[in-house]
ROGU-293293 format. One record per residue: residue number from 1; x, y, z of N, C-alpha, C, O in turn. Coordinates in steps of 0.001 Angstrom, whole numbers, plus 524288, in hexadecimal, padded with zeros to 5 digits. Layout:
- k/n.X/n.Y/n.Z/ca.X/ca.Y/ca.Z/c.X/c.Y/c.Z/o.X/o.Y/o.Z
- NUM/X/Y/Z/X/Y/Z/X/Y/Z/X/Y/Z
...
***
This chain:
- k/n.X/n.Y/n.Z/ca.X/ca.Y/ca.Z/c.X/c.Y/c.Z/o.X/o.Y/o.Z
- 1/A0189/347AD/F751E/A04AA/348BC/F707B/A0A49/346DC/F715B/A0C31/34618/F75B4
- 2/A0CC6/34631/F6CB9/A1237/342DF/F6DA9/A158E/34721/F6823/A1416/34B00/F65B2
- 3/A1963/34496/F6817/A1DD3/348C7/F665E/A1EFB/34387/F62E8/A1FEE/33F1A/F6488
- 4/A1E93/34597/F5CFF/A2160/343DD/F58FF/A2521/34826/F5457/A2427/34CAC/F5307
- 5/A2856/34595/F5327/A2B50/349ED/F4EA0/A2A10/34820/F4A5E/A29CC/34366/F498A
- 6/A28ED/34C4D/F4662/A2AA3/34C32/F40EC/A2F47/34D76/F3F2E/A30B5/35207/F3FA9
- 7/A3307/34931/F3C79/A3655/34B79/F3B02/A37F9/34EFB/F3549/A39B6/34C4E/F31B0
- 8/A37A1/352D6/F34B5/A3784/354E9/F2FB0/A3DE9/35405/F2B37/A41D8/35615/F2D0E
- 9/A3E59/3521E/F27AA/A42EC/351BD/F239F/A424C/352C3/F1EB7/A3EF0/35032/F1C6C
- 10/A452B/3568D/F1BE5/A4540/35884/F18E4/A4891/354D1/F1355/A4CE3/352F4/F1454
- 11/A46CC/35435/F0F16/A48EF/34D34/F0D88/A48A0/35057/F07CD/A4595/353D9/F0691
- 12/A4C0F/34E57/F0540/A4DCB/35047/F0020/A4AE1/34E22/EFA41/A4A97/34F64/EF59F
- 13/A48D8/349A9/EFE50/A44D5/34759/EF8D5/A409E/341FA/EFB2B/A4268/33E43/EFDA6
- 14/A3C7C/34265/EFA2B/A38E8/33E84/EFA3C/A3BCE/339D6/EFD67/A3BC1/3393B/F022C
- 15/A3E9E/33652/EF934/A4174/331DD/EFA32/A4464/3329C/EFFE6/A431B/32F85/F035A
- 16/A4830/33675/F010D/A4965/33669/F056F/A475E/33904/F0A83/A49DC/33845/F0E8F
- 17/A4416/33B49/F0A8E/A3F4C/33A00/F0DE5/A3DA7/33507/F10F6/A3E40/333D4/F1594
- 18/A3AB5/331CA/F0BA3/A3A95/32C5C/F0C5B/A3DA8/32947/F0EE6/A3BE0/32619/F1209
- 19/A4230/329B0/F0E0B/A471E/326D5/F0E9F/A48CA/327D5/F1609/A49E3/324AE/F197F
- 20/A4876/32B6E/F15FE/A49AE/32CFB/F1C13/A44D5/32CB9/F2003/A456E/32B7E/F249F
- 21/A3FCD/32E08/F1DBF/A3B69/32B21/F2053/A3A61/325E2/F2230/A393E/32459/F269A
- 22/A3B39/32295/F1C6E/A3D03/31E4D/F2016/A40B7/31BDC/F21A3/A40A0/31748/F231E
- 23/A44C3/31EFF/F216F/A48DA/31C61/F238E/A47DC/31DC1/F2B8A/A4995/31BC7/F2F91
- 24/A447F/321C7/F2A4B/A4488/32596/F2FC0/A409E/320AF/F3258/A42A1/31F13/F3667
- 25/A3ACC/31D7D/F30DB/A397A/31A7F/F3110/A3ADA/3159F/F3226/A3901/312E6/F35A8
- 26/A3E87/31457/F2EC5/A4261/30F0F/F2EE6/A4451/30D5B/F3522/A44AE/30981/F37FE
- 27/A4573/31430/F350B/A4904/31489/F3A00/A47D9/3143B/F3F6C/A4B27/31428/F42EB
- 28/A406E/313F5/F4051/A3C67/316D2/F4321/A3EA0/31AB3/F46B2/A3DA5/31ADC/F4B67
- 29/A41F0/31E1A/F4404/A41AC/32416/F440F/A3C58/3276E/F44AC/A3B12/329DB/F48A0
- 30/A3A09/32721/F40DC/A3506/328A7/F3E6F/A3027/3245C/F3EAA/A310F/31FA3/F3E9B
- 31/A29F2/326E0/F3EFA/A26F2/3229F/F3E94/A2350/32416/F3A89/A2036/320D2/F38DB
- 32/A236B/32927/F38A5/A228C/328AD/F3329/A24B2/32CA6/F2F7A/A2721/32F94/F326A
- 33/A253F/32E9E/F2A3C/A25DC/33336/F2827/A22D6/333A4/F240E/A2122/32FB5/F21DF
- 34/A216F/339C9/F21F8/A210D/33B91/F1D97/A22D3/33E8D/F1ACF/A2685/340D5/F1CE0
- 35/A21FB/33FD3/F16C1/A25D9/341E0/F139B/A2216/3447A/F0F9D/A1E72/34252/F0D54
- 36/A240F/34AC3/F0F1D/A212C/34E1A/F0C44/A2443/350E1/F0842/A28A8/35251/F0995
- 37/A2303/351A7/F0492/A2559/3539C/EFF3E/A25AE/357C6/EFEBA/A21E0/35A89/EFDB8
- 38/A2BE9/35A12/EFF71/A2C50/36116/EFE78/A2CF6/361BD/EF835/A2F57/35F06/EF507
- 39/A2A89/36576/EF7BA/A29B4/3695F/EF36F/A2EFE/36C48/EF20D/A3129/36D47/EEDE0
- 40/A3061/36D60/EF800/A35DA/37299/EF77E/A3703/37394/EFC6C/A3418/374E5/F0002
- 41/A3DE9/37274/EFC5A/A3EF9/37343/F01BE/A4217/37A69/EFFC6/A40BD/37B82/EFB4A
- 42/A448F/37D75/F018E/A49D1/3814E/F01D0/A4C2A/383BD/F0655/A499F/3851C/F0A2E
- 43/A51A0/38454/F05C3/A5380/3822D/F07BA/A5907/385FC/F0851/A5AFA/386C3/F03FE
- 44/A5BC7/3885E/F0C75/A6001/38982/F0BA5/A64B0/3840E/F0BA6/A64EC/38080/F0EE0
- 45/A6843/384F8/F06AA/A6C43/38176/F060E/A7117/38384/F02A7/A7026/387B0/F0076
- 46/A769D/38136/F01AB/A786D/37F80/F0764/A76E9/38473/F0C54/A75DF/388D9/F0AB0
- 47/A76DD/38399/F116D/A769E/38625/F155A/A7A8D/38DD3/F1578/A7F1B/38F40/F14E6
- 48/A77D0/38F42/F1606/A793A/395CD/F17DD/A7B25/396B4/F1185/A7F24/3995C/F1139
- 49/A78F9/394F2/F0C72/A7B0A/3965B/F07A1/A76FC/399C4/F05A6/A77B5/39B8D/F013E
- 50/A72BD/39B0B/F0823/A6EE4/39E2B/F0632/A6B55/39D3F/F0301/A671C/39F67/F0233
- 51/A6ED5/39744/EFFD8/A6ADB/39652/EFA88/A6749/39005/EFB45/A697D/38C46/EFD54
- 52/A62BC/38FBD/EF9A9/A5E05/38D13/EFABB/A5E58/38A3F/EF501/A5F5B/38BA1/EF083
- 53/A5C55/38389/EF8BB/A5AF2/37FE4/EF55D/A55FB/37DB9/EF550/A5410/37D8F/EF9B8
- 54/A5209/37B3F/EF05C/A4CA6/37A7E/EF31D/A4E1D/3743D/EF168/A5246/372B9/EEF87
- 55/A48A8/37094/EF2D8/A49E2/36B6F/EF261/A443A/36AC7/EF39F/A40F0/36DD3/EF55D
- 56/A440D/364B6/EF1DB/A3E58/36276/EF35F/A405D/35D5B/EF545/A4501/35C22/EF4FA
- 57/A3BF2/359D0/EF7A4/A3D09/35757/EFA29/A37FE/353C3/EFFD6/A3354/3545E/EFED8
- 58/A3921/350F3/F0454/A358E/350B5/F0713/A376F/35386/F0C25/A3BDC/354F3/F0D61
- 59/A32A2/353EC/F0ECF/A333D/35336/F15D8/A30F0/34F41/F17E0/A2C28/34ECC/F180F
- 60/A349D/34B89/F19D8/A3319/34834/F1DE8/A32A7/3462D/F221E/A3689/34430/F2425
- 61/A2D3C/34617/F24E9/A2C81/34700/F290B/A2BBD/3420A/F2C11/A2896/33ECE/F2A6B
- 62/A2E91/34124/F30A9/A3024/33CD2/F3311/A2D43/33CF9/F3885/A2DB9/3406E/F3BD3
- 63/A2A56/338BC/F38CC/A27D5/338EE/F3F84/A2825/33763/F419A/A24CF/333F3/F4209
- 64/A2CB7/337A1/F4619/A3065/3348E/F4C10/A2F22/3371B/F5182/A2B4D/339F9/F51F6
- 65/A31BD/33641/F54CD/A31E1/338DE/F5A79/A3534/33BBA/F5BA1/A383C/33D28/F582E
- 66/A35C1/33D66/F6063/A3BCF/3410E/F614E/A400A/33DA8/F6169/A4463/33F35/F600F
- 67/A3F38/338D8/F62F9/A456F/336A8/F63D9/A46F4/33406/F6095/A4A9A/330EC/F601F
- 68/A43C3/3357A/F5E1A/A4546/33287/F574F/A496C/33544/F531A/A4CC8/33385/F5024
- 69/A47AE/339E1/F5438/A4AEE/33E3E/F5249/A4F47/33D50/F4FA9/A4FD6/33C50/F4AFE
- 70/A5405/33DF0/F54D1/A5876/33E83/F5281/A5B9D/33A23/F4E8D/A5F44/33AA6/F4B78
- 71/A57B0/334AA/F5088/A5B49/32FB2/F4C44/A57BA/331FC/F464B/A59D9/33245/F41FD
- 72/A52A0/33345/F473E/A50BA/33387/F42BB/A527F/339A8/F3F39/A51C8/33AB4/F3A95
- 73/A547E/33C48/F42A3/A56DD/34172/F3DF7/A5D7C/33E3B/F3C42/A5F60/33F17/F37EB
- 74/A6026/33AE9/F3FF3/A6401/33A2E/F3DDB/A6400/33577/F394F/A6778/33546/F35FD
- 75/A5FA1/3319C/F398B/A5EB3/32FCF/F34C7/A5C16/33187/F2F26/A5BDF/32EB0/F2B46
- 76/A5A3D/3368A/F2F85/A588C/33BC7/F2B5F/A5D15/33D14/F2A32/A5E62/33B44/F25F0
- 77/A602F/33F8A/F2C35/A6615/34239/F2B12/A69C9/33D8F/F2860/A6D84/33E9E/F2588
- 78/A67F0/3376A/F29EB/A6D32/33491/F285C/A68F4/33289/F2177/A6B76/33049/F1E09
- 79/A645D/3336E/F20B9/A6248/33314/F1C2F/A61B2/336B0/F194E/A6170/33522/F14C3
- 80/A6141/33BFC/F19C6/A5F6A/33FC5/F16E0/A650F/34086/F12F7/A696F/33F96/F14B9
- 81/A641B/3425C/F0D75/A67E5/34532/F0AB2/A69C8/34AA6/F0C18/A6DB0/34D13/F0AB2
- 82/A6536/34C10/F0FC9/A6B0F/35272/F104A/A6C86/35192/F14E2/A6AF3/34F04/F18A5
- 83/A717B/35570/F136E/A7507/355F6/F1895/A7192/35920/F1D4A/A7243/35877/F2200
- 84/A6E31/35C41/F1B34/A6D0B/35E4E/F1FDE/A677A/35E2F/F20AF/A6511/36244/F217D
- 85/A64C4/358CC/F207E/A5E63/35884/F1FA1/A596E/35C3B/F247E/A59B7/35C6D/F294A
- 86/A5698/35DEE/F2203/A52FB/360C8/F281D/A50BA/35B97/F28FC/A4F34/358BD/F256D
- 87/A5088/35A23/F2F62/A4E4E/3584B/F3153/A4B47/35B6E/F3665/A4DE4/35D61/F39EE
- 88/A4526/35BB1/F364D/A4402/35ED7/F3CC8/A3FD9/358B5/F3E98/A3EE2/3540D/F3DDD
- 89/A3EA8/35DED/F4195/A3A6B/35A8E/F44F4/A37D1/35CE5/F4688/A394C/36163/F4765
- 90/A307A/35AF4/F4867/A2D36/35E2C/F4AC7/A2BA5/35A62/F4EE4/A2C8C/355AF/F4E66
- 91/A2930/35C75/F5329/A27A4/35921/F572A/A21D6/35A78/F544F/A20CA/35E4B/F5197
- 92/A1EEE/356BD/F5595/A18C3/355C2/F5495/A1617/353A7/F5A68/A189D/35159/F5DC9
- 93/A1172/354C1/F5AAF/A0EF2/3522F/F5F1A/A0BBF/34FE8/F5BD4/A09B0/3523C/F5829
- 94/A0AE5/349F2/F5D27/A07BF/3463B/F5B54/A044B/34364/F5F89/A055F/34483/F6415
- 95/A0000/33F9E/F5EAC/9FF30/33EE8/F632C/A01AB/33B1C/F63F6/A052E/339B7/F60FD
- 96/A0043/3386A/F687F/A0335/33364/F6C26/A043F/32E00/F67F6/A0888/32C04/F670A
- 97/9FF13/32C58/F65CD/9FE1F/32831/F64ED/A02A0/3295F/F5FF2/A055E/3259C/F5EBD
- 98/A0383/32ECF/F5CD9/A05F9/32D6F/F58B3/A0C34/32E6E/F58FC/A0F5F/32D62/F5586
- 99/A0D0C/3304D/F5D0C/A135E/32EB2/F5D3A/A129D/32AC7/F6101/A16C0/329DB/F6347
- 100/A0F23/32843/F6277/A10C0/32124/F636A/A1245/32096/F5E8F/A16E7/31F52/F5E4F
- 101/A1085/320F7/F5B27/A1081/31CE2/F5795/A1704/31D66/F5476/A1A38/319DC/F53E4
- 102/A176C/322C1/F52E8/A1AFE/324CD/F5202/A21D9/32285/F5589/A261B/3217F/F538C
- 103/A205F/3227D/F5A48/A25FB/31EB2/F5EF2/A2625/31A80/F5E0E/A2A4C/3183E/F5EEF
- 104/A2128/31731/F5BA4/A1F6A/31294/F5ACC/A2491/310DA/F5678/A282F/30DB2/F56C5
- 105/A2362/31368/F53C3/A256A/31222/F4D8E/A2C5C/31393/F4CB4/A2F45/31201/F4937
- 106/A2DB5/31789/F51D4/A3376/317A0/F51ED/A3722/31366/F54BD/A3522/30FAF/F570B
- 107/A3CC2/31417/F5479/A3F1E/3117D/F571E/A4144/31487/F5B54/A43FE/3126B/F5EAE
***
């Protein structure tokens, strides 16, 4: 088994989803993404004000390595429209042959 991340991003609309997927691609940041359609996010906003905003929108999910990471959250942050976008990450175990393929496809 080998160690790949998903990167999870929280994206304000369809289009920019897209837009940062492949740019994340472009970049071989990423070697592939998808992108799933929220219904309803909520949300405390602004911060410590008590009062909640809802929104719809995607999550898109980005699939790199560990040392891919940090150029690829700082090219999310220099595309996304909010100031303060969620970006996480999960480690996954995949097998061998498929994060070859996955190192294959980065820079």
């Amino acid at each position: 088994m080998a160690n790949v991340i998903w990167v999870l991003v929280n994206c304000n609309s369809l289009k920019e989803a897209k837009s940062i997927g492949r740019a994340c691609l472009k970049a071989r940041l990423a070697s592939c993404f998808d992108i799933f359609k929220r219904e309803l996010t909520q949300y405390f906003w602004p911060p410590r004000s008590g009062k909640t905003e809802s929104a719809r929108g995607a999550l898109l999910i980005l699939e790199t390595l560990p040392a891919q990471l940090p150029r690829l959250r700082r090219l999310v942050k220099k595309l996304h429209t909010d100031k303060l976008p969620f970006i996480g990450s999960i480690k996954i175990d995949v097998e061998s042959a498929f994060a070859s393929w996955v190192k294959g496809e980065l820079k």
